[in-house]
C-alpha positions in Angstrom: 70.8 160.9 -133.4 74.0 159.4 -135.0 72.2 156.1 -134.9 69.1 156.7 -136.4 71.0 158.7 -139.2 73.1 155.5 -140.0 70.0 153.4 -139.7 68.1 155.7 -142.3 71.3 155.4 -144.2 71.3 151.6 -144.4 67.6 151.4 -145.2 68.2 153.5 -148.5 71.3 151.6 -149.6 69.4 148.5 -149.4 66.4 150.2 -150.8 68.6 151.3 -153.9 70.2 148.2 -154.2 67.0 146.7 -154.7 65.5 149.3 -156.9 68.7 148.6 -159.4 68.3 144.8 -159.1 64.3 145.4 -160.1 65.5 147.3 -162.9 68.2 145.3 -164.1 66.1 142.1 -163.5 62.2 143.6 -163.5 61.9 145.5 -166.1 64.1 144.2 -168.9 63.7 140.4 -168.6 60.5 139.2 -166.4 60.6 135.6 -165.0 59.2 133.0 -167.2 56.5 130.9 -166.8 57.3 127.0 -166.0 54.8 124.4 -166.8 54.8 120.7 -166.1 55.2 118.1 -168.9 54.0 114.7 -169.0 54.8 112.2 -171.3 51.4 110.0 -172.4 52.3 106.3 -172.4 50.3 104.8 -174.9 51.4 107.4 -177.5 54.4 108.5 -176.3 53.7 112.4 -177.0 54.1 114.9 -174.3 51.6 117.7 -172.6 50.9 120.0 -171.0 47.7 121.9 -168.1 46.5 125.2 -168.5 43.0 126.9 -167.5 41.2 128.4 -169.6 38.2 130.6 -169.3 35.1 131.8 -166.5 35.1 129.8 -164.4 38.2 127.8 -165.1 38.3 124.8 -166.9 41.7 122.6 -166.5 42.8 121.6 -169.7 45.6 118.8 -171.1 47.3 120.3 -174.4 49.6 118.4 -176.5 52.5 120.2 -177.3 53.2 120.8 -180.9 56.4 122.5 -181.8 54.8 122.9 -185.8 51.1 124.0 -184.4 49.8 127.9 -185.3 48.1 128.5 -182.1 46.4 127.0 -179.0 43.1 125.4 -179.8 41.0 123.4 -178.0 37.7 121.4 -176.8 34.7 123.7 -176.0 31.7 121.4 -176.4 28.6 121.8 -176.0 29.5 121.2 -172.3 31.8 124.0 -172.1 31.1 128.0 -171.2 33.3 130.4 -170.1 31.7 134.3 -169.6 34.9 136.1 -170.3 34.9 134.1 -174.0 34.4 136.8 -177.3 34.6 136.0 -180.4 36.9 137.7 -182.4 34.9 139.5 -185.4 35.5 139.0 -188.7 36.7 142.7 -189.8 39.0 141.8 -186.6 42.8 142.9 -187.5 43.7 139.6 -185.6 41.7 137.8 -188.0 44.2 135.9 -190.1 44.2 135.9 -193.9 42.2 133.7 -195.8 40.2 133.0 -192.6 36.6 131.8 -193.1 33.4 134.0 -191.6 31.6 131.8 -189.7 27.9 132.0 -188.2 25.6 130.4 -186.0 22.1 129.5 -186.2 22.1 127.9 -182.4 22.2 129.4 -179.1 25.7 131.9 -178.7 28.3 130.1 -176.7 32.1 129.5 -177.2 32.6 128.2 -180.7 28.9 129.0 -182.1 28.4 132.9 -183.0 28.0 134.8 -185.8 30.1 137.3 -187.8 33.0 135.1 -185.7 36.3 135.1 -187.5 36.6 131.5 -188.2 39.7 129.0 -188.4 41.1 126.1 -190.4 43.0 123.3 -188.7 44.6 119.6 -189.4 45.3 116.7 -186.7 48.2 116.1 -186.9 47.5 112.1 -187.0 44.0 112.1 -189.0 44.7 114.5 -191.9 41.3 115.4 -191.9 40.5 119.3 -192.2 38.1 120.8 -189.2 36.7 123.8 -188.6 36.5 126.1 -185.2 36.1 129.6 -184.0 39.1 132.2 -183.0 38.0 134.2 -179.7 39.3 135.6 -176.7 39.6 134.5 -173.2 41.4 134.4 -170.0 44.0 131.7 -169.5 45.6 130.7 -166.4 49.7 129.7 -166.5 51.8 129.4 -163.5 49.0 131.2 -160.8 49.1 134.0 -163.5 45.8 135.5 -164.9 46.6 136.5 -168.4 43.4 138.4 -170.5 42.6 138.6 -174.1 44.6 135.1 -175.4 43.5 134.7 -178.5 43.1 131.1 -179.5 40.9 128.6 -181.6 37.9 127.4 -179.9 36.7 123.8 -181.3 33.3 122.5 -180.6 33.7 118.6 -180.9 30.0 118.0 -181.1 29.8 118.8 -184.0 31.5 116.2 -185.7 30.0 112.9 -185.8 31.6 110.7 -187.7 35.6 111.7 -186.7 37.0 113.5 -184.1 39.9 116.6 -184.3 41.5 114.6 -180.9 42.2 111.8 -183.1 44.9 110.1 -182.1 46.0 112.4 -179.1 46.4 110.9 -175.9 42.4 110.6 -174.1 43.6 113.0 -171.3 44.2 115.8 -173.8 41.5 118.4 -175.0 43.5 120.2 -177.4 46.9 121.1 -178.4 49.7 124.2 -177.6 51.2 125.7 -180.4 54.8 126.7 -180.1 55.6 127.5 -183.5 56.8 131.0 -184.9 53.4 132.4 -185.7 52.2 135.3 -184.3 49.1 133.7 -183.0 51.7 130.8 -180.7 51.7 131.4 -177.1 55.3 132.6 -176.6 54.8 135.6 -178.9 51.3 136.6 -177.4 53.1 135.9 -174.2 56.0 138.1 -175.3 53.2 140.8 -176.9 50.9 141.2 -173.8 53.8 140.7 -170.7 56.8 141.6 -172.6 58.6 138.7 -171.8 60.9 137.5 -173.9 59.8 136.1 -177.2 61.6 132.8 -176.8 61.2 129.5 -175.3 62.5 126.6 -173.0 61.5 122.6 -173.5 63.0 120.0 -171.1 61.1 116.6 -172.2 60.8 113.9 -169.8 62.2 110.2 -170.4 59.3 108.9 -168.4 56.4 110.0 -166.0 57.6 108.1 -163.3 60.7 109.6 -162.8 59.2 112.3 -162.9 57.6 115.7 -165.2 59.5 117.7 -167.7 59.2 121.5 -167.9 58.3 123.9 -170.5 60.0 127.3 -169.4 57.9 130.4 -171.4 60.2 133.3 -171.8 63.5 131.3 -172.1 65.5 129.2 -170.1 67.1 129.6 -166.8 69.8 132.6 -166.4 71.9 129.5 -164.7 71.7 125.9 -164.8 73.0 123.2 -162.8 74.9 125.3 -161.0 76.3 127.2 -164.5 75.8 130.0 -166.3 73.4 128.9 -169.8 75.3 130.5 -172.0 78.2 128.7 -171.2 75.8 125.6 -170.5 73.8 125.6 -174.0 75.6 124.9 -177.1 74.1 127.3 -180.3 73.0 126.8 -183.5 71.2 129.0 -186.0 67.3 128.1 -186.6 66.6 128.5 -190.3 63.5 129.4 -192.3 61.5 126.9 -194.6 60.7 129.2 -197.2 57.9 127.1 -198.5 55.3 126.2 -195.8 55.5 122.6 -194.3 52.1 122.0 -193.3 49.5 120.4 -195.0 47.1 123.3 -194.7 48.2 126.8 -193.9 45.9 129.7 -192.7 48.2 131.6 -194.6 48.8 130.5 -198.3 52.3 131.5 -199.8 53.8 131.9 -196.0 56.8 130.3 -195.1 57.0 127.1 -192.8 56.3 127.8 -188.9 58.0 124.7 -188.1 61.9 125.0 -186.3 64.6 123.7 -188.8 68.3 123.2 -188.2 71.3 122.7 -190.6 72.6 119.5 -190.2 76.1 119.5 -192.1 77.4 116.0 -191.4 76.8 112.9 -189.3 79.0 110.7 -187.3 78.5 107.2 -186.0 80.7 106.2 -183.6 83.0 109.4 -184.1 83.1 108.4 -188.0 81.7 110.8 -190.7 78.7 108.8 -192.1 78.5 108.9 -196.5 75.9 109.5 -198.0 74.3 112.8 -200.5 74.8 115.7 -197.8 72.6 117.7 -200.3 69.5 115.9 -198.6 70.0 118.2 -195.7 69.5 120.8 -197.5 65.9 123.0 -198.1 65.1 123.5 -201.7 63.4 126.1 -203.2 60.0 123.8 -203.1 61.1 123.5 -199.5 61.7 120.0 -199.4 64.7 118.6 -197.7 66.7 120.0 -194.6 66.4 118.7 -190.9 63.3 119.6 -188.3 62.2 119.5 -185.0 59.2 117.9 -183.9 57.6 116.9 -180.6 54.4 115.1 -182.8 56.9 112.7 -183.7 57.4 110.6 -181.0 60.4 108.7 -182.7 63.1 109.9 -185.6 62.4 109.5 -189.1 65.5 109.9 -192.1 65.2 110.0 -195.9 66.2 106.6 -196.7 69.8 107.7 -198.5 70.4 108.5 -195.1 68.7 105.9 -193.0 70.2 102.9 -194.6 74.1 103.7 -194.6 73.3 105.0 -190.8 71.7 101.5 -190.0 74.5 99.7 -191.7 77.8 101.6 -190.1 75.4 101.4 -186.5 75.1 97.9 -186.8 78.6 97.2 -187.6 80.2 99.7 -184.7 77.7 97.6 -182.3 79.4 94.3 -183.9 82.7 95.4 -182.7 81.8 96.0 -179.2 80.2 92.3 -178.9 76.5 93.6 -179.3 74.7 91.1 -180.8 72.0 91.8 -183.3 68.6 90.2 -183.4 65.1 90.0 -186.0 63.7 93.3 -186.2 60.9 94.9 -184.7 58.4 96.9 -187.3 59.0 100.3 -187.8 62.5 99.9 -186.4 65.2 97.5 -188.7 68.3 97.4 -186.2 67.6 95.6 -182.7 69.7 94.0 -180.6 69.6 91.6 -177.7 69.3 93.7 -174.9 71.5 91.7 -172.5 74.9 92.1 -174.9 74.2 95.8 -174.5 76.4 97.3 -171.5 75.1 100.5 -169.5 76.6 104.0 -168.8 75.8 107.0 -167.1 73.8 108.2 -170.6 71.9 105.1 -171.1 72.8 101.8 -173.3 76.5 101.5 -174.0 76.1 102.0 -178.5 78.2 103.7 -180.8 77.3 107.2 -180.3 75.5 109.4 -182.9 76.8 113.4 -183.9 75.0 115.6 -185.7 77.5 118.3 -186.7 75.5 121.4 -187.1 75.8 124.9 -188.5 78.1 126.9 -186.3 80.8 124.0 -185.8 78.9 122.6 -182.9 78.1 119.2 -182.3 75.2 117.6 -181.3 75.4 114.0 -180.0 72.9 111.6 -179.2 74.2 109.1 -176.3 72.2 105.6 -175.9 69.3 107.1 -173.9 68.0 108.9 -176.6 68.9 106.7 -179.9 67.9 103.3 -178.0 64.5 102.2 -177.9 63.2 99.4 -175.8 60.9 97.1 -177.0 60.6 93.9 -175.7 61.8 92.9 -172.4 65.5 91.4 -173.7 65.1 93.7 -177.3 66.5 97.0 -177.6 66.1 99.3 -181.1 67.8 101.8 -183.2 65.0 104.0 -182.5 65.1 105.7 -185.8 62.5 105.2 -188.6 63.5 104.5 -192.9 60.9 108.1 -193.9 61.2 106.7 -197.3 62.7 107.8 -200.2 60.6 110.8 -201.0 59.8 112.1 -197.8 58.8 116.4 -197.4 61.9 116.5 -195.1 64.4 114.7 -195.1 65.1 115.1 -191.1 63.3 114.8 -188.9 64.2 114.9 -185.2 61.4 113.2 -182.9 60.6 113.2 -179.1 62.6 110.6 -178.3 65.4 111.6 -179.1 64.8 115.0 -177.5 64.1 113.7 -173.9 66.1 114.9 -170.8 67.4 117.4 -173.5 67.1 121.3 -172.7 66.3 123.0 -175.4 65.8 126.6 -176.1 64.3 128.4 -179.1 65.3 132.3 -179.2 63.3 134.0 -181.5 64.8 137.2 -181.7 68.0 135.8 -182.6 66.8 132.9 -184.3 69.0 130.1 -182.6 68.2 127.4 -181.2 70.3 126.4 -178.1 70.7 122.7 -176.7 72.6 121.1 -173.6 72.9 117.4 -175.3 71.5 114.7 -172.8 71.6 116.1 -169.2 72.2 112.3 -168.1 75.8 113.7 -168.7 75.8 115.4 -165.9 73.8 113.0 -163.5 70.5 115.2 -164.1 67.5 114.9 -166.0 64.7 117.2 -166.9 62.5 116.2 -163.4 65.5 117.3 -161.6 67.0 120.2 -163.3 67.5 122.8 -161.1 66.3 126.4 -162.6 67.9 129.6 -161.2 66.3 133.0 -163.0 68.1 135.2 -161.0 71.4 133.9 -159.0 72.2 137.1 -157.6 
């Protein structure tokens, strides 16, 4: 009798235990969703696979940090039974959002009285039209209903396409900026996960796929605790959109800026008019984020004195410099160039952000290779009149975690994870280390 009351005993400890771990870890704060990222070779921009739709239909997105929402391919080869189109009386129906109709056989992207949608490529700045509906999409072996996205019937355009310059596995692209139509926040809206954000870009496919972590980074990484792991920054607001066409006029920018305060090359503050990394009130100026951008592009103020105290600090350590290779201006034979742990032994770049935190950029992310024996500076001269002034590209984000808290508007970054003999194919991602 004894024994069966110390059995029933232990069973509702552990039972307790684990209904105060479910509420401490359940409810609050669900676990994210990870998905793979490749890295497209030919254009060096990075995607993603989701399904979409009845019955499912695999898709490649690009990822766009700067992007409103998800849009994609539905041609006249695509179906999908649980598609509606969202009305145009719809409260989801953005502002300034066209009617559209349909004179053809209903399908996805051909209805009538559908709230319609405006959109850019990124590469072809030509302007395209779509429908916005709802659908079922399918994330990490997760069913999730009603995503409202743009649907995009490529038919329909004859003469150019709105996957312009994309890589040709791609269908479409994610939107991860701060409009309510992204994924995170309808992710955060619909599952109440956390509206914020994890990207871990990969250097290269083969060694291996990056993640994307939806609902925020790992509680611990590599072993540590992220908040002692990720350094923090506050992300600022563009008051003046960025984008060449916004679905809604007189909004501010969705894009992810920084403040950049200073910058060092090779542990030496680089001069030049710091007032560049500032936004104005037309919103020009200040320093972005962009995963469009496969490499790094600076207002030319800033790009030439960076190229000329780079090229001197790689004099001094015997690297020799060589002709240039178009876009970049500083390029180097290769085999003068020694190797460390983070890549090609060069001076070392900081940013010196908001906060008093320092970002720095180690060989493998400022280096580009592009010959056999000719490694480049791989930043870009943006000219001297660029929108803004800053603006940090893929490249130099790879095997970089980054997280984008929404809430708090910060943006939190590791610096290169070669540091600590990882990268983001290996990074080992704890949600709950109890």
């Amino acid at each position: 009798m004894a024994s069966s009351a110390t059995h029933f005993s232990l069973i509702s400890i552990a039972l307790l235990l684990f209904f105060c771990i479910s509420q401490s870890h359940g409810k609050t704060e669900l676990r994210p969703f990870i998905l793979p990222i490749e890295k497209d070779t030919e254009t060096n921009l990075f995607y993603t696979s989701v399904g979409i739709g009845t019955p499912r239909h695999d898709m490649n997105l690009v990822i766009d940090l700067g992007e409103l929402f998800l849009w994609y391919d539905c041609n006249n080869h695509y179906d999908s039974s649980t598609y509606h189109p969202l009305p145009c009386d719809s409260k989801s129906c953005p502002k300034f959002a066209p009617c559209h109709s349909c004179n053809l056989h209903p399908k996805p992207g051909c209805t009538n009285d559908t709230c319609g949608v405006f959109f850019i490529n990124p590469y072809g700045d030509s302007l395209f039209e779509g429908d916005f509906g709802k659908d079922v999409l399918f994330i990490s072996h997760t069913t999730v209903s009603g995503l409202l996205s743009a649907c995009i019937n490529l038919d329909a355009f004859r003469s150019r396409s709105p996957l312009a310059g994309l890589p040709k596995s791609t269908k479409g692209i994610l939107g991860l900026s701060r409009s309510q139509l992204a994924l995170p926040t309808q992710l955060s809206s619909s599952l109440k996960l956390p509206r914020k954000f994890a990207l871990c870009l990969p250097s290269s496919n083969k060694k291996g796929l990056g993640k994307l972590f939806l609902g925020g980074a790992p509680h611990s990484i590599l072993h540590q605790n992220a908040s002692k792991f990720l350094l923090t920054t506050p992300l600022v607001v563009n008051p003046v959109s960025t984008a060449p066409f916004s679905l809604a006029q007189g909004d501010p920018s969705y894009e992810y800026f920084i403040v950049v305060k200073s910058i060092k090359v090779g542990g030496e503050v680089l001069n030049f008019n710091s007032s560049l990394l500032s936004i104005d009130n037309k919103g020009n100026g200040g320093t972005k984020i962009s995963t469009i951008d496969a490499s790094t592009f600076l207002h030319s103020s800033i790009y030439k004195p960076l190229v000329r105290d780079f090229v001197k600090k790689a004099a001094d350590r015997k690297i020799k410099k060589v002709a240039s290779v178009a876009p970049f201006e500083a390029c180097f034979d290769f085999n003068t160039i020694g190797r460390t742990v983070t890549g090609l032994d060069v001076p070392t770049i900081d940013l010196v952000l908001e906060g008093g935190v320092q970002w720095t950029i180690y060989g493998g992310n400022s280096m580009v290779l592009v010959k056999k024996n000719v490694a480049c500076l791989g930043f870009v001269d943006g000219g001297k009149d660029p929108r803004t002034s800053f603006i940090i590209g893929g490249h130099m984000l790879e095997d970089n975690l980054l997280e984008f808290d929404l809430v708090s508007s910060k943006l939190g970054f590791s610096s290169s994870l070669l540091l600590h003999n990882a990268r983001c194919s290996s990074l080992e991602a704890n949600f709950f280390p109890f």
